[in-house]
LONUVEX-965042 format. One record per residue (C-alpha): residue in three letters; x, y, z; residue number from 1. Coordinates in nm, 2 decimals. Layout:
+--------+--------+--------+--------+-----+
! residu !      u !      v !      w ! num !
+--------+--------+--------+--------+-----+
!    ala !      X !      Y !      Z ! NUM !
...
+--------+--------+--------+--------+-----+
//
This chain:
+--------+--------+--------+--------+-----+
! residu !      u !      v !      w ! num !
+--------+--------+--------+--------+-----+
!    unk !  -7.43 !  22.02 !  11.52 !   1 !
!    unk !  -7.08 !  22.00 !  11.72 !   2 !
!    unk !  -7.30 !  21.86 !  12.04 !   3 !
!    unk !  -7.43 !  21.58 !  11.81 !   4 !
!    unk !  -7.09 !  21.49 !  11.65 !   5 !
!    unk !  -6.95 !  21.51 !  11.98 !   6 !
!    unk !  -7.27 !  21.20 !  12.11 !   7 !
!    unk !  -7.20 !  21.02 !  11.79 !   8 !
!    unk !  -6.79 !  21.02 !  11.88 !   9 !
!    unk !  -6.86 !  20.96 !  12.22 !  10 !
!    unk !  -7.14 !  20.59 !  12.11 !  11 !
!    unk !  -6.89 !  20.47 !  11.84 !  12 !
!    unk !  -6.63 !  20.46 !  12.09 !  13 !
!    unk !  -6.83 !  20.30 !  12.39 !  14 !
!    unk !  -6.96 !  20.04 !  12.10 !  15 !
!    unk !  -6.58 !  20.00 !  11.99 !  16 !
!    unk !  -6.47 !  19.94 !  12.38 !  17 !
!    unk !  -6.75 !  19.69 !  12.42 !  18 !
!    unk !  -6.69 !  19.53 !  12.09 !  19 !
!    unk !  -6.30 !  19.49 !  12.19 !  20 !
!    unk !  -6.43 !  19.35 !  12.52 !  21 !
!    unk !  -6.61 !  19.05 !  12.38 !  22 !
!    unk !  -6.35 !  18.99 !  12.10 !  23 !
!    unk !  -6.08 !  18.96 !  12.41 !  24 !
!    unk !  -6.33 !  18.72 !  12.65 !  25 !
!    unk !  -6.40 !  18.54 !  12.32 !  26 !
!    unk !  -6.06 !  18.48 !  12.25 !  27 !
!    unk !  -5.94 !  18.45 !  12.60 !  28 !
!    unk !  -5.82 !  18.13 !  12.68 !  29 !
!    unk !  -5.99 !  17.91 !  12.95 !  30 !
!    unk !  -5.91 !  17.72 !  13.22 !  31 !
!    unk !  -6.09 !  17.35 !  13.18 !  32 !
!    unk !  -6.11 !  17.15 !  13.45 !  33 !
!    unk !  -6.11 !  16.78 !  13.39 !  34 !
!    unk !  -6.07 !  16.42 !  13.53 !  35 !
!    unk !  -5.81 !  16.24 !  13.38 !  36 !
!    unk !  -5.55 !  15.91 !  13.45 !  37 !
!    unk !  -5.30 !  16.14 !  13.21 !  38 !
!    unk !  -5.37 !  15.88 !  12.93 !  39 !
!    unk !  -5.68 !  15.77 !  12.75 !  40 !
!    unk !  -5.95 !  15.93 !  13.01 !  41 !
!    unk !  -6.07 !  16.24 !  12.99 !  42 !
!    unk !  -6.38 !  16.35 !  13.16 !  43 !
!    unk !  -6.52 !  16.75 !  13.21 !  44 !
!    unk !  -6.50 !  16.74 !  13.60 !  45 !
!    unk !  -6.91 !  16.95 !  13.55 !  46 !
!    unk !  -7.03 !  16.60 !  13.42 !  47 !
!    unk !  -6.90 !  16.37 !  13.65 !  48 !
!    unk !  -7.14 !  16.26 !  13.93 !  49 !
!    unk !  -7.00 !  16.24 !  14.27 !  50 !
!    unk !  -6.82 !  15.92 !  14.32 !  51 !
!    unk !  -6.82 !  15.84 !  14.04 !  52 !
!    unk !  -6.51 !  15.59 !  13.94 !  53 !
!    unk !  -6.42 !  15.68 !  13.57 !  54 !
!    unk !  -6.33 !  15.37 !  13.30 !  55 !
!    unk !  -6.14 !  15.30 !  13.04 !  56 !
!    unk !  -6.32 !  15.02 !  12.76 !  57 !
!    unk !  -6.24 !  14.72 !  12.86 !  58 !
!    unk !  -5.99 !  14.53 !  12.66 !  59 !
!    unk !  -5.92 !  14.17 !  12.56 !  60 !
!    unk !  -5.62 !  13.99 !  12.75 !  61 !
!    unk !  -5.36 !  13.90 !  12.48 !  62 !
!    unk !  -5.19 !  13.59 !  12.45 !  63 !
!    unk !  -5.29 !  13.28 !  12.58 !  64 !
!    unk !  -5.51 !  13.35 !  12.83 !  65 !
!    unk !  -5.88 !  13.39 !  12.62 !  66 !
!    unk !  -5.93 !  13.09 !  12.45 !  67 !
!    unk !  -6.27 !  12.92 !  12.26 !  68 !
!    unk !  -6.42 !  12.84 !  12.61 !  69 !
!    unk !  -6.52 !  13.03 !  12.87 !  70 !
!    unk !  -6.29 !  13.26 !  13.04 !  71 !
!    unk !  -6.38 !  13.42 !  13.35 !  72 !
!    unk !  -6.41 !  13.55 !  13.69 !  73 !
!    unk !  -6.05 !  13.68 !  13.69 !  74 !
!    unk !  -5.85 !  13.75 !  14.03 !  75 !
!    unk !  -5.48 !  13.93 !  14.04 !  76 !
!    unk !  -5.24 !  13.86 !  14.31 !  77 !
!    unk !  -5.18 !  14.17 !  14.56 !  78 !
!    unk !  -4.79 !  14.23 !  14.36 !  79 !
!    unk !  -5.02 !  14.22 !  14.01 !  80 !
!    unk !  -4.80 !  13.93 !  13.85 !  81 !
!    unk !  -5.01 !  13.64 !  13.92 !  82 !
!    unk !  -5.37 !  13.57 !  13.73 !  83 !
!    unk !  -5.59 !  13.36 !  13.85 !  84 !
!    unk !  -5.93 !  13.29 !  13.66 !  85 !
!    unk !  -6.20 !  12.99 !  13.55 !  86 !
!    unk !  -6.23 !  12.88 !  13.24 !  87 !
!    unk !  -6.58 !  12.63 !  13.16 !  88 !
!    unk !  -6.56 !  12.42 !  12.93 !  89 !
!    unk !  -6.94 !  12.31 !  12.72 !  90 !
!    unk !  -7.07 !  12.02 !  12.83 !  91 !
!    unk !  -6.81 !  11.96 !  13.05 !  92 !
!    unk !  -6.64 !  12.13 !  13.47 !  93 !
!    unk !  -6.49 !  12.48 !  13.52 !  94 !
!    unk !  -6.18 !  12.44 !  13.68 !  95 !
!    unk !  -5.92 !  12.75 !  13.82 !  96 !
!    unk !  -5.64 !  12.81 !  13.61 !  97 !
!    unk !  -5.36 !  13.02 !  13.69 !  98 !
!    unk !  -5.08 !  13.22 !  13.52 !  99 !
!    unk !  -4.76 !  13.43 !  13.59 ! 100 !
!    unk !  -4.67 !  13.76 !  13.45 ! 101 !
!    unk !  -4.29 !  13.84 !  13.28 ! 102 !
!    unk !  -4.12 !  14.11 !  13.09 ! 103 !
!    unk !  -4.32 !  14.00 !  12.78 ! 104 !
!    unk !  -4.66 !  13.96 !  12.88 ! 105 !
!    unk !  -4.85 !  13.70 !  13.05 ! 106 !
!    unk !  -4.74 !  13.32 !  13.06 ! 107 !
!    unk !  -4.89 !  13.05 !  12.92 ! 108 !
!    unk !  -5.24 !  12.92 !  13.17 ! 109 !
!    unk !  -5.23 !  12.57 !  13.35 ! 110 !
!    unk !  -5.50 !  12.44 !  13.60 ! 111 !
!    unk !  -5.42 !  12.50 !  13.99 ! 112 !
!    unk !  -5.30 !  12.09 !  14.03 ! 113 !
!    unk !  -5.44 !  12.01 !  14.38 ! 114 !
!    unk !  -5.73 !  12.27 !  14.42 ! 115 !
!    unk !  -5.95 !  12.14 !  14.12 ! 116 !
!    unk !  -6.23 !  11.87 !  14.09 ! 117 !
!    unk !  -6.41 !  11.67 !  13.86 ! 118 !
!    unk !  -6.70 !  11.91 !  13.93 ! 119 !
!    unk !  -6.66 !  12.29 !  13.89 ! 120 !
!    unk !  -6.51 !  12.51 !  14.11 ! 121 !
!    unk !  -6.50 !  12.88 !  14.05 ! 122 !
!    unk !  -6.48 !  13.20 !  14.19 ! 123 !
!    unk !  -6.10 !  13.20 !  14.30 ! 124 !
!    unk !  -6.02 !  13.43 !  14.56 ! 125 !
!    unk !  -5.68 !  13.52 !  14.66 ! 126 !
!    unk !  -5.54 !  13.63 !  15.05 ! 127 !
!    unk !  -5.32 !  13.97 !  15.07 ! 128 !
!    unk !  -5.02 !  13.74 !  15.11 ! 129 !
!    unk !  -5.10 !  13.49 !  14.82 ! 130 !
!    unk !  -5.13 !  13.15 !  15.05 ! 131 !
!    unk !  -5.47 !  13.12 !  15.08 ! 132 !
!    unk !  -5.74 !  13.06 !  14.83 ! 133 !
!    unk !  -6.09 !  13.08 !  14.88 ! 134 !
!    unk !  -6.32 !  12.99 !  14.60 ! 135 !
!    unk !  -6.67 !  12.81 !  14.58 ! 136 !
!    unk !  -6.74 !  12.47 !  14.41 ! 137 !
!    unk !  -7.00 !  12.19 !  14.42 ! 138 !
!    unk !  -6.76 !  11.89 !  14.46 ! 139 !
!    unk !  -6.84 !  11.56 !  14.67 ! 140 !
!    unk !  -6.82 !  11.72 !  15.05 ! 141 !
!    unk !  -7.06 !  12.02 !  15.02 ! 142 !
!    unk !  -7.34 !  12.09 !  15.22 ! 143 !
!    unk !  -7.52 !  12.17 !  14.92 ! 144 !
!    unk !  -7.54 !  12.23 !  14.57 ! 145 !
!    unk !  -7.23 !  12.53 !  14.61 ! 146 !
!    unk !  -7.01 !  12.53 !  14.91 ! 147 !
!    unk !  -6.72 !  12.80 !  14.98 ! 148 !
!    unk !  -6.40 !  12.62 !  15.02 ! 149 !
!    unk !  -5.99 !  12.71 !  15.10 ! 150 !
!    unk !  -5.70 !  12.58 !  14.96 ! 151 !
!    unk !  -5.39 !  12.70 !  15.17 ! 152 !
!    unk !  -5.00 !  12.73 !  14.99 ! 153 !
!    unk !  -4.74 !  12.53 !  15.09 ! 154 !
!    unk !  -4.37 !  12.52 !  15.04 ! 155 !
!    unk !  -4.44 !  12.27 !  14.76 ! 156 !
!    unk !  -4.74 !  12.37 !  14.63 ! 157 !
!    unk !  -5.10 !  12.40 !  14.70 ! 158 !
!    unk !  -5.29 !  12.19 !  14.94 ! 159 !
!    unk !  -5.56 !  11.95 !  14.94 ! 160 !
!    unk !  -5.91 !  12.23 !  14.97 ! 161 !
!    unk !  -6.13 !  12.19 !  15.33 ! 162 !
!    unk !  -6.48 !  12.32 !  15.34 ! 163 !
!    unk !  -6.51 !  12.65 !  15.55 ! 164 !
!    unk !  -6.81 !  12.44 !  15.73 ! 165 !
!    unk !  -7.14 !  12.48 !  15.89 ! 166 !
!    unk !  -7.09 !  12.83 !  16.01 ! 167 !
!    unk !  -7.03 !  13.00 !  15.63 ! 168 !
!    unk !  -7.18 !  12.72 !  15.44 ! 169 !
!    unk !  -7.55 !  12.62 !  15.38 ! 170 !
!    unk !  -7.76 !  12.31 !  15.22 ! 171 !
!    unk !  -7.79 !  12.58 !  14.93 ! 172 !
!    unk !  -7.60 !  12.77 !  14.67 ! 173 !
!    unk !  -7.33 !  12.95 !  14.82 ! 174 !
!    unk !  -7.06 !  13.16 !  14.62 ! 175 !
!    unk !  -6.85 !  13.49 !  14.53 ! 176 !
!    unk !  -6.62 !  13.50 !  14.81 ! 177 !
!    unk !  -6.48 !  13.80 !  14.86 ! 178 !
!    unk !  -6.19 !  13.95 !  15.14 ! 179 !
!    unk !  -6.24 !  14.24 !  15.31 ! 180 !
!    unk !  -5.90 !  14.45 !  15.30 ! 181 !
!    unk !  -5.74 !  14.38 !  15.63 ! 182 !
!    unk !  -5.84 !  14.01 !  15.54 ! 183 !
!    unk !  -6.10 !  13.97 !  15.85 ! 184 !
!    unk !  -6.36 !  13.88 !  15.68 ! 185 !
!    unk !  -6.54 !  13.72 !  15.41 ! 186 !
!    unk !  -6.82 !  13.84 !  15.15 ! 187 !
!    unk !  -7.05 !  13.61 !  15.01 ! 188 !
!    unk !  -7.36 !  13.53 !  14.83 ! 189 !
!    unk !  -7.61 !  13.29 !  14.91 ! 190 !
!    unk !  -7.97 !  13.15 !  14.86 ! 191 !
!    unk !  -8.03 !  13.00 !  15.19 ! 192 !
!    unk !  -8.39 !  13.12 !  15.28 ! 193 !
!    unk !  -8.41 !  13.43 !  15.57 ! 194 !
!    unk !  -8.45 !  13.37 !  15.93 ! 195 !
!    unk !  -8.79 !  13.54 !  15.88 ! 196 !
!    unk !  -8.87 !  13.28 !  15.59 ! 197 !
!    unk !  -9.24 !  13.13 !  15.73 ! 198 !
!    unk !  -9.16 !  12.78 !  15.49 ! 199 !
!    unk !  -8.80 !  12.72 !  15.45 ! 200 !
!    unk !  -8.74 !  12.54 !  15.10 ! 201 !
!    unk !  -8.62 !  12.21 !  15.05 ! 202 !
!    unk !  -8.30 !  12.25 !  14.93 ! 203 !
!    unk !  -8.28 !  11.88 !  14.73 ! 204 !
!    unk !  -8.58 !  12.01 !  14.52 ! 205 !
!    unk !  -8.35 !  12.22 !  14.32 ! 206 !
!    unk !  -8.00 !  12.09 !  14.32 ! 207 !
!    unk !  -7.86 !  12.24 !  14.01 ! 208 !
!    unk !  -7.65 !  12.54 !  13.86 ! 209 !
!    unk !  -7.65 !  12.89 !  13.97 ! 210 !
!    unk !  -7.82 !  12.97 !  13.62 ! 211 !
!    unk !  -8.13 !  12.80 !  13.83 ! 212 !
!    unk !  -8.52 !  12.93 !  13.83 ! 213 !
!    unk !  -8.49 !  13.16 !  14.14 ! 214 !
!    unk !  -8.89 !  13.21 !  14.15 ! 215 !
!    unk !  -8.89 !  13.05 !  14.47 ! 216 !
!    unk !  -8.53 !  13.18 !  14.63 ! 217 !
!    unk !  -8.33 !  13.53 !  14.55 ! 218 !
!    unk !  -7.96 !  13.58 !  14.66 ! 219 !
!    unk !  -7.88 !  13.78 !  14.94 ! 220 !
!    unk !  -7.53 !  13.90 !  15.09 ! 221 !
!    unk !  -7.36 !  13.77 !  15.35 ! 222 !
!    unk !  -7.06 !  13.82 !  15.59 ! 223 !
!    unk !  -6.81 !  13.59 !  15.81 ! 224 !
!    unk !  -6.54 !  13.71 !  16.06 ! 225 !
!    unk !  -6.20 !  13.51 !  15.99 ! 226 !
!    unk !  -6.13 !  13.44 !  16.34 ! 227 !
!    unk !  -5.78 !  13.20 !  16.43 ! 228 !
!    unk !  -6.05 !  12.96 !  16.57 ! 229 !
!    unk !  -6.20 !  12.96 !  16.23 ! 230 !
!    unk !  -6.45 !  13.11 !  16.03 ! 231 !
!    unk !  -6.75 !  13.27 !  16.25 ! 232 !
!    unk !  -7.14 !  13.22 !  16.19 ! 233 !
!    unk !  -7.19 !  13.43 !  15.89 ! 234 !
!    unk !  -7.45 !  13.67 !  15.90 ! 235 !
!    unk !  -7.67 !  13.85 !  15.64 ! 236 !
!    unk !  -7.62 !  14.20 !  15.54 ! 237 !
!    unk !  -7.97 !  14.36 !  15.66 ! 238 !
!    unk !  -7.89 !  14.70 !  15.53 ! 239 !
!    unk !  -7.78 !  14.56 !  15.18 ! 240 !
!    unk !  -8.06 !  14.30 !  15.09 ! 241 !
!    unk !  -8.36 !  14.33 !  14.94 ! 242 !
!    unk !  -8.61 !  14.08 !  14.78 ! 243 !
!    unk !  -8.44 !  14.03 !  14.45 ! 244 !
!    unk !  -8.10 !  13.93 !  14.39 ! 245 !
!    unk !  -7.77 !  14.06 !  14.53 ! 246 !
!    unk !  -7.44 !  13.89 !  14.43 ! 247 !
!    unk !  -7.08 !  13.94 !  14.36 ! 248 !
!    unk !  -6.97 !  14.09 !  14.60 ! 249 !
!    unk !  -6.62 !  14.34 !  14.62 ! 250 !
!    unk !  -6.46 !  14.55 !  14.89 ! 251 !
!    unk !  -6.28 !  14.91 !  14.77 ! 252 !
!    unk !  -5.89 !  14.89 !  14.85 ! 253 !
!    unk !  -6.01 !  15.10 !  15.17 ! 254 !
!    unk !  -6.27 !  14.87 !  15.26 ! 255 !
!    unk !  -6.49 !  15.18 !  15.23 ! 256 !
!    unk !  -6.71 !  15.09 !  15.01 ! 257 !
!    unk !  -6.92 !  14.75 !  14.93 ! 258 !
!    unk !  -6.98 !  14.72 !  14.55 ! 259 !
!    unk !  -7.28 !  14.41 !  14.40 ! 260 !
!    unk !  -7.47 !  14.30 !  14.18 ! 261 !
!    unk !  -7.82 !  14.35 !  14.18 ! 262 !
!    unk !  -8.15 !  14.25 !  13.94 ! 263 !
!    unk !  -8.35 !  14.53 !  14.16 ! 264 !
!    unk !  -8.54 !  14.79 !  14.04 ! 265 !
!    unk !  -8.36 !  15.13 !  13.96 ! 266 !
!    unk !  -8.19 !  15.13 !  13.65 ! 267 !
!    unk !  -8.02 !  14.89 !  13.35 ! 268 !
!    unk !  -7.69 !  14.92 !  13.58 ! 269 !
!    unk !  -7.59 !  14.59 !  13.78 ! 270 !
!    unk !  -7.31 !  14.73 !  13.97 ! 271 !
!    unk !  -7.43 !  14.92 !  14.35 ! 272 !
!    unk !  -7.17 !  15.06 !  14.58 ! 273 !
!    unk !  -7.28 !  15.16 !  14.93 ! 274 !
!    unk !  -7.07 !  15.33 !  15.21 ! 275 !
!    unk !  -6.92 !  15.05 !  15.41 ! 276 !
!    unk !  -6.90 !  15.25 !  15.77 ! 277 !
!    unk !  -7.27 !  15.29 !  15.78 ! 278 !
!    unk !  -7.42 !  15.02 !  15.48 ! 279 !
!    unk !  -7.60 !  15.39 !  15.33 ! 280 !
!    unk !  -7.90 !  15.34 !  15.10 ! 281 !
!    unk !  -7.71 !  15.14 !  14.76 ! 282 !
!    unk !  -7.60 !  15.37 !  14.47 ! 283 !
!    unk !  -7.66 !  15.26 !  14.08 ! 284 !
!    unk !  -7.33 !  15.31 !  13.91 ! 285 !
!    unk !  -7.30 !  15.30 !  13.52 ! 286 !
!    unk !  -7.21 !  15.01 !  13.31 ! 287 !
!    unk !  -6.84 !  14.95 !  13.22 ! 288 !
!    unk !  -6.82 !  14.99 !  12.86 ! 289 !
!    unk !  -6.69 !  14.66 !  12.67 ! 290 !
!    unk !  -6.57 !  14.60 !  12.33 ! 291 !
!    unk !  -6.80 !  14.34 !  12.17 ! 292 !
!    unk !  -6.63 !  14.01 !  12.21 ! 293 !
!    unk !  -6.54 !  14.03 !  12.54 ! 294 !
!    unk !  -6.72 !  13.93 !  12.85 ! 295 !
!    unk !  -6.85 !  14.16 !  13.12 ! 296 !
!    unk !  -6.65 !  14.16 !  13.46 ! 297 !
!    unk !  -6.78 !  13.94 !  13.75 ! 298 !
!    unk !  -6.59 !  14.18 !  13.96 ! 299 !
!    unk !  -6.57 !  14.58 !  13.99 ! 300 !
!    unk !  -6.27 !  14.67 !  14.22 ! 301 !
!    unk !  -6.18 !  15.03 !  14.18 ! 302 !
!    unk !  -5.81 !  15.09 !  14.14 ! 303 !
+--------+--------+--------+--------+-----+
//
């Protein structure tokens, strides 16, 4: 009878130790590991996917800016306090428009004098050191329906646009410019058919928008080298395109990574990055999150 006691004294307490044990890891506090900006994001680092660039929702400018047209294609100067972005208006051009930053928010919009037209001209693009904008417009002097154009800063003011010419520019739609970091050279879209194309197009049989029928002609992505000479014969991105359409294209602060759009199989997701040393097989990344009434960005540049 003692030797049973003595087992029965000897369970309860290995039951009690255990019991204690999982209370204690139970009410242990943990270490949680996550990926945060220290404000409104907060991500468990086990469900992030590698490379992934985490988000906040977009919001909605405030003041001025976002009006009852369209406002778009945004660009911020290198310091932050100068906007630059298109606004279309029905029926009618886009033109640039541009406004400063102060202590109480942004400044009241105006259109960028010189560099605008009586047709549209979009897509502004601004250099590291704010004197030189590129942007892409159909205006009287274009080798086609869009050309890529710069408009250079001068003590007084901006100056009369040139067309970057026959090397960057083609009888087709050409647009998105976009700098590479160290400012060398310059991303691009266009519709121009491929060197392997066996019937070039026409381009006068479809002069029209880029909201066109592209049955007949995809964007690809292409590339220039800023040279002091000038601009050098761009040249497609082999590595990059594919037979549907690539567009938009941004550079990562680094220049390490190429991020596009792209209506190519895969996935709902429209923005691909792809390492920019070796131009490595394109990556879907997930869709920026937007409250309703705003529009989605024409541009992903992580910060």
């Amino acid at each position: 009878m003692k030797r049973i006691l003595k087992r029965l004294c000897i369970a309860l307490a290995v039951l009690i130790v255990i019991g204690s044990g999982v209370v204690v890891w139970k009410l242990w506090p943990r270490t949680k590991v996550l990926l945060t900006d220290a404000d409104a994001i907060r991500v468990p680092s086990d469900g992030a996917a590698v490379r992934d660039v985490l988000w906040r929702p977009a919001e909605a400018l405030p003041g001025l800016i976002n009006t009852a047209d369209d406002d778009y294609e945004a660009e911020i100067s290198e310091d932050g306090m100068t906007l630059f972005f298109v606004r279309g208006r029905p029926g009618k051009n886009a033109d640039i428009f541009v406004c400063q930053k102060a202590d109480t928010g942004w400044g009241d919009p105006h259109p960028l004098g010189n560099v605008n037209s009586e047709y549209d001209d979009l897509g502004p693009e601004l250099s590291a050191d704010g004197r030189t904008l590129y942007f892409y417009s159909n205006r009287e002097g274009s080798l086609g329906g869009f050309d890529l154009w710069m408009a250079r800063r001068g003590e007084s003011g901006w100056r009369e646009p040139v067309n970057l010419g026959r090397a960057v520019n083609s009888p087709f739609d050409d647009y998105g410019p976009a700098l590479s970091p160290d400012q060398g050279q310059l991303y691009f879209a266009s519709n121009r058919p491929r060197p392997d194309d066996a019937q070039p197009l026409d381009p006068d049989t479809w002069r029209a928008t880029l909201r066109v029928d592209r049955q007949q002609r995809d964007f690809d992505l292409y590339a220039t080298s800023l040279a002091d000479a000038g601009p050098q014969p761009a040249v497609p991105i082999l590595e990059v395109n594919t037979p549907f359409d690539e567009g938009t294209p941004t550079l990562s602060p680094f220049g390490d990574f190429l991020y596009f759009a792209s209506n190519r199989p895969g996935g709902s997701a429209v923005l691909i990055s792809t390492d920019r040393a070796a131009f490595a097989a394109p990556m879907n990344r997930p869709p920026i999150s937007a409250t309703p009434s705003t529009q989605s960005p024409t541009r992903w540049t992580p910060s």
